[in-house]
N, C-alpha and C positions, 0 to 999 in steps of 0.2 A: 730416148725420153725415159725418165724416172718415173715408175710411177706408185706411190709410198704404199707401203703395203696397211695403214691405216685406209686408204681409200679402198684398197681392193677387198678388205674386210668388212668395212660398211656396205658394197655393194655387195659381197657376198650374204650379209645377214638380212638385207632387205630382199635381197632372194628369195630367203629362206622363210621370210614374213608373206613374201608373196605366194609365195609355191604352196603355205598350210591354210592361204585365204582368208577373212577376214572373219569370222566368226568366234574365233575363240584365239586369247589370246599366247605366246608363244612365250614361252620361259628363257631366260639370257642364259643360262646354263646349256639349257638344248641348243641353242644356235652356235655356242662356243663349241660342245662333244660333236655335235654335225658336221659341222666346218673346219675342224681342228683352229680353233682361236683362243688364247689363252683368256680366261673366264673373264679377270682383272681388266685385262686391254677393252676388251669388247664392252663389260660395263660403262667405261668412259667413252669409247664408239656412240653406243646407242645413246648416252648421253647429250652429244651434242649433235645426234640424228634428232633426238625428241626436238631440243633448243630451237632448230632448224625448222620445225613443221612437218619433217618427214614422217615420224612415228610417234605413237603417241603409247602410254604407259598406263598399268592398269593392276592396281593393289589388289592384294589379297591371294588367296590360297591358290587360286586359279588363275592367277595374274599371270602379266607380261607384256610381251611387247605386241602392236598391231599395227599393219599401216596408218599411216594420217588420214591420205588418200587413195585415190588405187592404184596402181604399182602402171596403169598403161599414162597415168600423169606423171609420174617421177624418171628422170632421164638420168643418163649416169653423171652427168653434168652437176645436178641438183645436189647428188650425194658428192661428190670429189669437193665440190665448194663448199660441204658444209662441214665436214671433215679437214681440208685443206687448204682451204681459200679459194684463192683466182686460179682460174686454171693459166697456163705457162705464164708464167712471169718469169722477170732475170735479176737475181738478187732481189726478189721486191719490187720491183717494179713492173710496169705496165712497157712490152712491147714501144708502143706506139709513142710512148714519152720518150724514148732511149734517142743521143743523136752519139754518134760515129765521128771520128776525124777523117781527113784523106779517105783513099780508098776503101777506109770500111765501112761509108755512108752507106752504101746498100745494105750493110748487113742488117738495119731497122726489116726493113721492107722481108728479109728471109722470116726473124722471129715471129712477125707479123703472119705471114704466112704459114707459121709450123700450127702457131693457135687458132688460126682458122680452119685448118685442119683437125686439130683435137676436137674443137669446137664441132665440128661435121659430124663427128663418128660419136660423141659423148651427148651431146646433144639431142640429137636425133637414135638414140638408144635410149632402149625407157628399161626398167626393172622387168615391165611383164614380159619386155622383148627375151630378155636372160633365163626369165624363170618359164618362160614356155616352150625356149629352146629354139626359136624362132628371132636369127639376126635379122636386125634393123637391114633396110636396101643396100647405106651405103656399106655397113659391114661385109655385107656379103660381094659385094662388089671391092671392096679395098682386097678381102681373102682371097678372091679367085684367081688375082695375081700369084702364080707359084715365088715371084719374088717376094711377096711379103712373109712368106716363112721363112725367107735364110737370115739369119744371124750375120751380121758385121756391125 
C-alpha cells in the first residue's frame, strides 16, 4: 500500500498541533522546520486540514494553527480523507462497485478486504493516540507480529 506522503504530513502536523495543546496557537513555519516539510507544501496541507473542520486558523502576530477539536476525536482516518479522499479505492473507485470476469470475481471481495483493514488500524487511531506515543489496541497488536516488520 501507497501511502502519499501529503497524508503522512497532515498527520504529522496535526501531531504537532496536538503535542503544543491547545492554548496558544502554532505557526506553519514551525511545524514545517520541526517536521522537516517544505513550508509551501504544508501551507496547502493545513489548508484543506482547516476546509475539513480539522484545524482551525488564527490571524495576527501570534497566530496560527490550533486544533478544531481535541486530537482524542480526530482519527487518522479523518486526516488521510481530508487530504486524499476515500481511503483505498482502485482507479476511483469504490471496492465494493468493481466486478471481475471469470476467475477474477473473487478478487472484489480481497480489495474489499484490504480497506477494511486500513479502515481498522486508521480508524481506530486518533491524533492523541501518535502524539502521546501511546498505539491505538489494534496497532499494537498488528506490530507484535515480527512479520509485520519485514519488507516484501
Amino acid at each position: 500500500m501507497r501511502i502519499p506522503a501529503k497524508a503522512d504530513y497532515a498527520v504529522r502536523a496535526l501531531v504537532e498541533l496536538a503535542a503544543a495543546g491547545d492554548e496558544r496557537p502554532v505557526a506553519a513555519d514551525r511545524i514545517a522546520e520541526r517536521q522537516g516539510i517544505a513550508g509551501p507544501f504544508l501551507a496547502g496541507i493545513l489548508g484543506q486540514l482547516r476546509l475539513a473542520g480539522l484545524v482551525r486558523s488564527v490571524r495576527g502576530a501570534e497566530g496560527g494553527f490550533l486544533l478544531a477539536r481535541p486530537a482524542s476525536e480526530i482519527t487518522l482516518a479523518d486526516v488521510m480523507r481530508a487530504v486524499d479522499g476515500p481511503l483505498a479505492t482502485l482507479s476511483g473507485k469504490y471496492p465494493e462497485t468493481l466486478t471481475y470476469p471469470g476467475p477474477a470475481a473473487g478478487l472484489r471481495e480481497v480489495w474489499v478486504a484490504v480497506r477494511a483493514n486500513v479502515r481498522a488500524v486508521l480508524e481506530h487511531t486518533t491524533v492523541a493516540d501518535v502524539a502521546g506515543g501511546k498505539p491505538s489496541r489494534v496497532v499494537r497488536r498488528l506490530t507484535a507480529d515480527d512479520d509485520a516488520w519485514q519488507r516484501r
